[in-house]
MMTF fields as JSON, N, C-alpha, C and O atoms, coordinates in Angstrom:
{
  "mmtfVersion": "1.0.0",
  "mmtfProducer": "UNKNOWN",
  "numBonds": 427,
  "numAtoms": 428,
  "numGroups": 107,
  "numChains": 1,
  "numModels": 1,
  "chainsPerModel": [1],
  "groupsPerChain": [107],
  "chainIdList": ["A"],
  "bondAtomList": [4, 2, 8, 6, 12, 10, 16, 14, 20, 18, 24, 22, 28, 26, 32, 30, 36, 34, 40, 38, 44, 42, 48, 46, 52, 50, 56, 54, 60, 58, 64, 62, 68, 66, 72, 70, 76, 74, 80, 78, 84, 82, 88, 86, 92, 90, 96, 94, 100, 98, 104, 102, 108, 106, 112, 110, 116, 114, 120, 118, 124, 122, 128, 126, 132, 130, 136, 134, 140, 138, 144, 142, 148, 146, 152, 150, 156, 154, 160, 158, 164, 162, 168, 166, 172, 170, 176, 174, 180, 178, 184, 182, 188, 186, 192, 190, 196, 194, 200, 198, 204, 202, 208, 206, 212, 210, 216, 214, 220, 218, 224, 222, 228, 226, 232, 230, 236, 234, 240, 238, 244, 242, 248, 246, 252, 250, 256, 254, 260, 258, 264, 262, 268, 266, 272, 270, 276, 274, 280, 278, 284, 282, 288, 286, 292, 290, 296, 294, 300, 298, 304, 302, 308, 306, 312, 310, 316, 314, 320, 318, 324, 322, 328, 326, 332, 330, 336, 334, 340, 338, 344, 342, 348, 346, 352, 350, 356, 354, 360, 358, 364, 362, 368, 366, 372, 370, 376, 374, 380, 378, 384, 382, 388, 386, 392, 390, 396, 394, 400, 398, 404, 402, 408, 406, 412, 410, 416, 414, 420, 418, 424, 422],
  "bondOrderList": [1, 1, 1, 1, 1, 1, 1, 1, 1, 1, 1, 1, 1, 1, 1, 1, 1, 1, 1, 1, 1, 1, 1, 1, 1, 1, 1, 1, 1, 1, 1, 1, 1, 1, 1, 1, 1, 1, 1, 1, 1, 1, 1, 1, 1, 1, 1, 1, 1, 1, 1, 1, 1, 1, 1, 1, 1, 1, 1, 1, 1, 1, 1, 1, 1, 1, 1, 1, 1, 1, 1, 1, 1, 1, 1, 1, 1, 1, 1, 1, 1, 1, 1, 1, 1, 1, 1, 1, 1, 1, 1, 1, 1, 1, 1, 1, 1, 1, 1, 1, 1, 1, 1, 1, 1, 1],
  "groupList": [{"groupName": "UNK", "atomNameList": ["N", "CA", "C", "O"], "elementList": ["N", "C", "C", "O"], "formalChargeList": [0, 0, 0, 0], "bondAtomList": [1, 0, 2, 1, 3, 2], "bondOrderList": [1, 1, 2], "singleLetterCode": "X", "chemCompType": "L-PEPTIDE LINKING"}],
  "groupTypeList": [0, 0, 0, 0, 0, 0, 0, 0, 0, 0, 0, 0, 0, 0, 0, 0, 0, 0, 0, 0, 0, 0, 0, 0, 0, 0, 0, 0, 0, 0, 0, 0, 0, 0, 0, 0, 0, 0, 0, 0, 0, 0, 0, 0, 0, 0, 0, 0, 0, 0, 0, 0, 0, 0, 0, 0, 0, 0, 0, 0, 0, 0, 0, 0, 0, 0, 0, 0, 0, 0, 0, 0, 0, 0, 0, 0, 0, 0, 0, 0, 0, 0, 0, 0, 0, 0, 0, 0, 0, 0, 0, 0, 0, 0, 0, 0, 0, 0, 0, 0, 0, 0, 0, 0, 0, 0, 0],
  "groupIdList": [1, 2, 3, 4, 5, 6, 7, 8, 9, 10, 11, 12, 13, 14, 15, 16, 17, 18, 19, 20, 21, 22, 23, 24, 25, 26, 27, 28, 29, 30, 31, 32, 33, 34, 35, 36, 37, 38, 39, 40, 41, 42, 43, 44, 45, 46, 47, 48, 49, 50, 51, 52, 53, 54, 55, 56, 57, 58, 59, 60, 61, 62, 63, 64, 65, 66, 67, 68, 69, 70, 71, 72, 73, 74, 75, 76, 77, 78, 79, 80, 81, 82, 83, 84, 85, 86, 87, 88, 89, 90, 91, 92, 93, 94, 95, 96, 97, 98, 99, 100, 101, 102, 103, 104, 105, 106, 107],
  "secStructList": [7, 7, 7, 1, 1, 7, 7, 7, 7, 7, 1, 1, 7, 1, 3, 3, 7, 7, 1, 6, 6, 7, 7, 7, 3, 3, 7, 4, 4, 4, 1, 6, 6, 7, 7, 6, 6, 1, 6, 6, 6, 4, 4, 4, 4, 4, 5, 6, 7, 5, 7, 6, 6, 6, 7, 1, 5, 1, 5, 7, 2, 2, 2, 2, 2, 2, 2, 2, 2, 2, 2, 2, 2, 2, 2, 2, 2, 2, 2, 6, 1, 4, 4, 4, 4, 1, 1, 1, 7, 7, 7, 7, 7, 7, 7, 7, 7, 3, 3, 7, 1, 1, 1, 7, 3, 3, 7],
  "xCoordList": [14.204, 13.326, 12.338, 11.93, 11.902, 11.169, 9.44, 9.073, 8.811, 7.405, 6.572, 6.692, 5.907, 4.662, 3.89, 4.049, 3.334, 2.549, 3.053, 3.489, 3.462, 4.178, 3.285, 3.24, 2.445, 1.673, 2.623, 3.566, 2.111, 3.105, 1.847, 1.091, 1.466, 0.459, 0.288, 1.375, -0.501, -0.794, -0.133, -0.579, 1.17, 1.076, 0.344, -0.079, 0.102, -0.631, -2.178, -2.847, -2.727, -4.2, -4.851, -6.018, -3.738, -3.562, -5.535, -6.292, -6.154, -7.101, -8.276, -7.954, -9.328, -9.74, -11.149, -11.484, -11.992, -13.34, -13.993, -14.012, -14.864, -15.87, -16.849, -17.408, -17.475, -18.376, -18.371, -17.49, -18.768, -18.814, -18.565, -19.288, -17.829, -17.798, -16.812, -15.862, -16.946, -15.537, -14.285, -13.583, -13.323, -12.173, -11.216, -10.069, -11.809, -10.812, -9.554, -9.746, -8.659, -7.973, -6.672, -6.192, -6.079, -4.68, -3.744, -3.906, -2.847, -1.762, -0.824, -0.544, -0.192, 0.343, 1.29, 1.641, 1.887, 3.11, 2.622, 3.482, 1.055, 0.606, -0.138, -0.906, -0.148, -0.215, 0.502, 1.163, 0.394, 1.135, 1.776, 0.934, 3.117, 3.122, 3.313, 3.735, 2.923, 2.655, 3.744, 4.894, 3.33, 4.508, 4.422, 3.271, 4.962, 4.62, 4.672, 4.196, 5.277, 5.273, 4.294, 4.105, 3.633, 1.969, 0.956, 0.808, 0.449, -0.701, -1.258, -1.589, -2.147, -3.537, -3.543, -4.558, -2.455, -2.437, -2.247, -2.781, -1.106, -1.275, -2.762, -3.214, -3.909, -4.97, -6.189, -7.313, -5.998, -6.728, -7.618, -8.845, -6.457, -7.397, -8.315, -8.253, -8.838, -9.268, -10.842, -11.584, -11.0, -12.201, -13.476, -13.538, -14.266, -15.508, -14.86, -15.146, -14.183, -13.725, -14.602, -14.328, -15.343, -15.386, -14.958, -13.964, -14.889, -14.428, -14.231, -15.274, -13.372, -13.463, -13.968, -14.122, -14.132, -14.859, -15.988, -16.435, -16.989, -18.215, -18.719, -19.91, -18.015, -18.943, -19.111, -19.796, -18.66, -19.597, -17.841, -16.87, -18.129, -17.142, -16.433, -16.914, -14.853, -13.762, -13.442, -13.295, -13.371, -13.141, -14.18, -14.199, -15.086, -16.14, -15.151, -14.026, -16.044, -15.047, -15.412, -14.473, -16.266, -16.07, -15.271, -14.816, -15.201, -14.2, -12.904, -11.964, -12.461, -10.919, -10.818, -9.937, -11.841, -11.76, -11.678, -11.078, -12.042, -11.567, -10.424, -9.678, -10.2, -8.497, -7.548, -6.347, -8.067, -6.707, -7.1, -6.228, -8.427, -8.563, -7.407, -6.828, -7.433, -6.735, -5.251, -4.447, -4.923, -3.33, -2.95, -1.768, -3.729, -3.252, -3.254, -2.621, -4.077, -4.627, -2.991, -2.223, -2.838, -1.442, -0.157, 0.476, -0.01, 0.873, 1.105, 2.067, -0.105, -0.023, 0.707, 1.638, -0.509, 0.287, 1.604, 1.757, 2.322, 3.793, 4.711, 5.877, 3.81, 4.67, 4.804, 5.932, 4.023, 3.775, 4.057, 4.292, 4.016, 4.099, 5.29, 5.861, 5.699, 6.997, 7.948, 8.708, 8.177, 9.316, 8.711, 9.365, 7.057, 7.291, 7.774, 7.719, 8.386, 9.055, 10.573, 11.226, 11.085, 12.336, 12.374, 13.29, 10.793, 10.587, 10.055, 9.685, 10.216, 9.688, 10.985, 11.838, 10.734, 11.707, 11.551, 10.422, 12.045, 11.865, 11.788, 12.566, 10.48, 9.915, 9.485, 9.701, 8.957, 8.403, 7.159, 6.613, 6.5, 5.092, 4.071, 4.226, 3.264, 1.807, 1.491, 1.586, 1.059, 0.581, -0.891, -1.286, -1.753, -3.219, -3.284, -2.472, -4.27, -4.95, -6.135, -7.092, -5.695, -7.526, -8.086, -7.761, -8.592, -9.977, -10.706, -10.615, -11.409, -11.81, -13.036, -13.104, -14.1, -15.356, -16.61, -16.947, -17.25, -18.289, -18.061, -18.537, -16.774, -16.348, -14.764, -14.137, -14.355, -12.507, -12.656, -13.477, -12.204, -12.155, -10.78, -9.937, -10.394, -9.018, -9.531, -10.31, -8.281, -8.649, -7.607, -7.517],
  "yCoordList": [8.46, 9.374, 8.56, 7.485, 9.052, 8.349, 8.308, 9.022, 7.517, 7.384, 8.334, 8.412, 8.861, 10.124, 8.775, 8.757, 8.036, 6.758, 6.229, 6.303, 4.932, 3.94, 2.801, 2.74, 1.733, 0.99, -0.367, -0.69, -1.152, -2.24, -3.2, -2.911, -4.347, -5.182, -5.552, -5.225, -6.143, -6.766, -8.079, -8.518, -8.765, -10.025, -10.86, -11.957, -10.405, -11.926, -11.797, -12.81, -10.756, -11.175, -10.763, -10.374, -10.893, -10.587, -10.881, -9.966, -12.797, -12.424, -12.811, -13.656, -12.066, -11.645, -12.3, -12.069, -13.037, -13.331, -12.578, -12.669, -11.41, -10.686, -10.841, -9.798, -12.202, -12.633, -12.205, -12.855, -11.667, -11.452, -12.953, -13.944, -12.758, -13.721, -14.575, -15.075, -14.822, -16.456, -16.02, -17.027, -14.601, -14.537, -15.078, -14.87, -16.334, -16.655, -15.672, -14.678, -15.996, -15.26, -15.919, -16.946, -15.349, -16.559, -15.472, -14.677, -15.269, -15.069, -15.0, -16.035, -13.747, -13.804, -14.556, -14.755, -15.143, -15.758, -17.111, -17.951, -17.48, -18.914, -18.886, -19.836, -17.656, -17.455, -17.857, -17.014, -18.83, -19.386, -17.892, -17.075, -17.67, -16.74, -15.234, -14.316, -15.204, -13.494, -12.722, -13.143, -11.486, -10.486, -9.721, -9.346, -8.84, -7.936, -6.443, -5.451, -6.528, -5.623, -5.404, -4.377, -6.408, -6.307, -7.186, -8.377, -6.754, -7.94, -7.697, -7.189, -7.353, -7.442, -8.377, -8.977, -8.463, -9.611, -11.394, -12.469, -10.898, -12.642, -12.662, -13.634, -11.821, -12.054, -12.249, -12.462, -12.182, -12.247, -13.528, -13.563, -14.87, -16.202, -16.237, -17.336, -15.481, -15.62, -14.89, -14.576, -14.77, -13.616, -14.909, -15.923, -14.715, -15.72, -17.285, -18.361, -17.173, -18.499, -18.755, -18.155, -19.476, -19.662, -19.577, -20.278, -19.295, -19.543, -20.623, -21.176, -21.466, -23.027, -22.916, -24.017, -21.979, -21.929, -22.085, -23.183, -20.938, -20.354, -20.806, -21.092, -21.08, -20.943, -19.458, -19.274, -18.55, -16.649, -16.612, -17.367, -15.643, -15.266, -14.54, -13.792, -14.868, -14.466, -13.108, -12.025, -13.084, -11.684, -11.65, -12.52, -10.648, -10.266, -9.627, -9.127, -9.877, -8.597, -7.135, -6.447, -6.383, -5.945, -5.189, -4.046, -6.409, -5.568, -6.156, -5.525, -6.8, -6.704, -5.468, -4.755, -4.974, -3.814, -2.556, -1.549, -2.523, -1.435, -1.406, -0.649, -2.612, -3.034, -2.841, -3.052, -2.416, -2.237, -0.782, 0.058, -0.43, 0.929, 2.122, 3.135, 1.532, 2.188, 1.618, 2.076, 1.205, 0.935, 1.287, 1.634, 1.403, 2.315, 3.931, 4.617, 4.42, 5.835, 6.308, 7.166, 5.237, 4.799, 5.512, 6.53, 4.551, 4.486, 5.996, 6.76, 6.017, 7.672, 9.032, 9.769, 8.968, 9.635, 10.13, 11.224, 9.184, 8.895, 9.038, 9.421, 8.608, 9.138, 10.127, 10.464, 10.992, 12.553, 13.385, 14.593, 12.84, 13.708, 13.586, 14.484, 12.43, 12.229, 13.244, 13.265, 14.259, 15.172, 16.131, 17.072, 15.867, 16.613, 16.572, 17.333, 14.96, 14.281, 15.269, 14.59, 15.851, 16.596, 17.871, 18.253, 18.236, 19.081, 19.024, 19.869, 17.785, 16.942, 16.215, 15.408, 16.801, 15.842, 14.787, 14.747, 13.486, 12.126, 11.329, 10.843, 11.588, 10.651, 9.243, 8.7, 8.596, 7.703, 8.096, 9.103, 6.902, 7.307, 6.918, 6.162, 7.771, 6.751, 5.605, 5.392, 4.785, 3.606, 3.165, 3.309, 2.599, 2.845, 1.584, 1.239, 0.826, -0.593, -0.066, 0.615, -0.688, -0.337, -1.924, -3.109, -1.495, -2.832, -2.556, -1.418, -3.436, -3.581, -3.943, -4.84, -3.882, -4.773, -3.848, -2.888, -4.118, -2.791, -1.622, -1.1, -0.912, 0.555, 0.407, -0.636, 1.522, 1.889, 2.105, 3.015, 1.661, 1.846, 2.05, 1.231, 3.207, 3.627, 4.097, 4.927, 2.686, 3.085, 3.865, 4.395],
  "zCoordList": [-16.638, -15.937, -15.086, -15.526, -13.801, -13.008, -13.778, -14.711, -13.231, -13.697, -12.663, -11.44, -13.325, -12.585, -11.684, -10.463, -12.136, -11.644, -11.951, -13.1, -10.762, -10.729, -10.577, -9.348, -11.056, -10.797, -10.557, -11.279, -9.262, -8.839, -8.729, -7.802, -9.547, -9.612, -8.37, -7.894, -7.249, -6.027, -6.741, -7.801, -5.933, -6.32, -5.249, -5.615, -3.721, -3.499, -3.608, -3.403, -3.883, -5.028, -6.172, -6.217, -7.505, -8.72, -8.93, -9.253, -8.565, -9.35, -7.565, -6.729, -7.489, -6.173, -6.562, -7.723, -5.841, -5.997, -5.327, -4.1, -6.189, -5.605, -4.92, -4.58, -4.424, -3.832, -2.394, -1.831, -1.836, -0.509, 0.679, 0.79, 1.108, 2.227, 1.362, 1.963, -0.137, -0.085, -0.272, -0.353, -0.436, -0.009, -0.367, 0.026, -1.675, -2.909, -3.473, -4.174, -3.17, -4.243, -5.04, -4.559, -6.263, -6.934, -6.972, -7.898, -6.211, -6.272, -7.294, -7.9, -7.639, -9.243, -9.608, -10.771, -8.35, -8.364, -8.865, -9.128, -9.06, -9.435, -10.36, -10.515, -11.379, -12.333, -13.705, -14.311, -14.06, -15.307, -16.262, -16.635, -16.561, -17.207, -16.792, -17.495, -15.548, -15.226, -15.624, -15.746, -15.839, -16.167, -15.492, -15.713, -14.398, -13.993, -14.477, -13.926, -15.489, -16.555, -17.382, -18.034, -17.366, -18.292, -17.4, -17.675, -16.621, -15.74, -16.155, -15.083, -16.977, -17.638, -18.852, -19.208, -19.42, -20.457, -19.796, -20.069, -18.745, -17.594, -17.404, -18.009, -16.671, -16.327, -17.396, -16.942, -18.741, -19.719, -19.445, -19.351, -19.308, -19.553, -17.807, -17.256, -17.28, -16.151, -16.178, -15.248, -17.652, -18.204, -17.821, -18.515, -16.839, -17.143, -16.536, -17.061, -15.648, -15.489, -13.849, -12.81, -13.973, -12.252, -11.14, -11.327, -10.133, -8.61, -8.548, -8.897, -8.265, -7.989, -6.053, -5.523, -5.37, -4.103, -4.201, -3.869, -4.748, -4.872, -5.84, -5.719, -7.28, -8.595, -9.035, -10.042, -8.509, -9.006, -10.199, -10.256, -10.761, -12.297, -11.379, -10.528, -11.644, -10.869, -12.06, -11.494, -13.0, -13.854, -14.899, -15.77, -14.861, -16.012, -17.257, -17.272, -18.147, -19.279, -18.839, -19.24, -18.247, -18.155, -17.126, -17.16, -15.92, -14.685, -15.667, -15.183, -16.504, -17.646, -17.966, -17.485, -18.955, -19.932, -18.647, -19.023, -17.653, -16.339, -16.468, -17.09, -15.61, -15.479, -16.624, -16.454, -17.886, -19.359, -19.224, -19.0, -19.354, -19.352, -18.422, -18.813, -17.274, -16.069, -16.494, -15.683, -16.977, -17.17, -18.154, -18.135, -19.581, -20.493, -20.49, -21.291, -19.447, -19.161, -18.562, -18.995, -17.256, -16.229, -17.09, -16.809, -18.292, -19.524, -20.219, -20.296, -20.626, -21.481, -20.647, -20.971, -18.975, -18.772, -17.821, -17.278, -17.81, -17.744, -18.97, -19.073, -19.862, -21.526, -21.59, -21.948, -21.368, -21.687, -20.262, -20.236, -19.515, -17.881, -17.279, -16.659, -17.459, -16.491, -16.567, -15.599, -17.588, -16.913, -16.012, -15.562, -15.626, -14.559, -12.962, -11.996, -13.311, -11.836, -11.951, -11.159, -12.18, -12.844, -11.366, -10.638, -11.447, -10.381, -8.687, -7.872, -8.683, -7.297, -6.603, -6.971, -5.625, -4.527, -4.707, -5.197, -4.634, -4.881, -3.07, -2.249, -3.2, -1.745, -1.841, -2.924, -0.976, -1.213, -1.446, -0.995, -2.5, -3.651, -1.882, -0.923, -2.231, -1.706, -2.371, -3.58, -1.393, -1.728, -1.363, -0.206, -2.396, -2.723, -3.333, -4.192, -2.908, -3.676, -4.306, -3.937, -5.544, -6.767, -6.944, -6.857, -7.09, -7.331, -8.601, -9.061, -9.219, -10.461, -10.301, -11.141, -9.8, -9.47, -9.996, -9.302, -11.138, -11.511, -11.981, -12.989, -10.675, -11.2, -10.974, -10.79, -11.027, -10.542, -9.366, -9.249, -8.148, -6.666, -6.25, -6.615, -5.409, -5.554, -3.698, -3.231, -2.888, -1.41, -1.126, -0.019]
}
């Protein structure tokens, strides 16, 4: 059965430096490990780690705990929803970048 939400990780800026202006970012593909089946567990060791640009914290725990929050929410409801793809034409999904920085940002 198809997924209600289909979440496809950003691979070329899995981990993004929020600092305004430095534009850091690591690419998932240079991610030791990544899964794209679980990116929030590849991005774990990146909790509190510096920018090697700037110095500013490339992932807080709490922009992590966003980022698991929104993918287990993702998870549930596709467990429980997906047969309602049964009744939908099968188009192409919209496509939307979220961000993790403070709050859930969904452009």
């Amino acid at each position: 059965m198809r997924k209600l939400i289909n979440i496809e990780a950003n691979t070329n800026g899995a981990i993004v430096c929020d600092k305004p202006g430095c534009n850091f970012e690591i690419p998932a593909t240079q991610i030791k490990g990544y899964n794209p089946e679980n990116p929030i567990e590849s991005i774990r060791p990146f909790i509190n780690t510096p920018c090697p640009r700037c110095g500013e914290n490339l992932l807080t725990e709490h922009d992590f705990l966003l980022a698991d929050r929104f993918y287990k929410v993702a998870n549930w409801l596709n467990k429980w929803f997906s047969w309602i793809t049964i009744f939908i034409k099968e188009e192409k999904g919209v496509e939307k970048k979220v961000s993790f920085h403070k709050e859930i940002k969904i452009d």
